[in-house]
PADO-528416 format. One line per 10 residues: number of its first residue (from 1); their letters; for each residue x, y, z of C-alpha. Coordinates in steps of 0.5 Angstrom, whole numbers, plus 500, padded with zeros to 3 digits. Layout:
! residues N
NUM> A> X/Y/Z ~ ...
This chain:
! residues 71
1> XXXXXXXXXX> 422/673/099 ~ 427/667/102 ~ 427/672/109 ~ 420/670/110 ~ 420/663/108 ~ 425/662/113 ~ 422/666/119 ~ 415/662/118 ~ 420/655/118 ~ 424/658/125
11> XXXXXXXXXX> 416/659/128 ~ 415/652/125 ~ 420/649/129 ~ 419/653/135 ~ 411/651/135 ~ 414/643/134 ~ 410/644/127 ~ 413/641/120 ~ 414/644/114 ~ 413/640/108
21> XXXXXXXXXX> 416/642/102 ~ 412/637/097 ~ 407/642/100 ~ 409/648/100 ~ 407/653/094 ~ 410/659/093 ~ 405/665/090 ~ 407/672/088 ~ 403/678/088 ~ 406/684/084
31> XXXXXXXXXX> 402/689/080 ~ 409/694/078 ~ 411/693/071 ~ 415/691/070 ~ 414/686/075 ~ 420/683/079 ~ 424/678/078 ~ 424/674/085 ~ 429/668/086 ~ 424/661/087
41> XXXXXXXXXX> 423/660/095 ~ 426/653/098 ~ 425/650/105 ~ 430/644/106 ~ 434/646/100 ~ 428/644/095 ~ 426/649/091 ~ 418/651/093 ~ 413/650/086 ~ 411/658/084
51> XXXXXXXXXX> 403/657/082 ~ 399/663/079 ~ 393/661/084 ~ 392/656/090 ~ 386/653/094 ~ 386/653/101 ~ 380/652/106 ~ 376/651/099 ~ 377/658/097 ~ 381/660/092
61> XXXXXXXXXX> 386/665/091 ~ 390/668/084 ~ 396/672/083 ~ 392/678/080 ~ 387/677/086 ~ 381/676/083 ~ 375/672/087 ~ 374/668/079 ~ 380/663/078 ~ 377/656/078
71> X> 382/651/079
């Protein structure tokens, strides 16, 4: 998982863009049982929150990918 983080920090940096790690939220998607254990992301060495749905552009998204969370 970190792999990705820091490819999506090395593609901000190359397009003069800025993550905010306060703003940054990690969403895991797993539907093996049992499920796996990821270590918790980080960028700038500040650990990512882990949230079970998210908001972005008005819409919400859940870890199970159901369109009926309300946040």
């Amino acid at each position: 998982m970190q792999v990705a983080v820091t490819a999506v920090k090395q593609w901000s940096i190359t397009n003069k863009l800025q993550l905010n790690p306060n703003k940054c939220k990690e969403l895991l998607t797993d539907f093996k049982k049992p499920q796996h254990q990821f270590d918790v992301a980080t960028v700038n060495s500040k650990e990512l929150e882990r949230v079970n749905s998210v908001k972005v552009l008005g819409v919400a998204i859940a870890s199970t990918l159901e369109w009926n969370c309300h946040i």
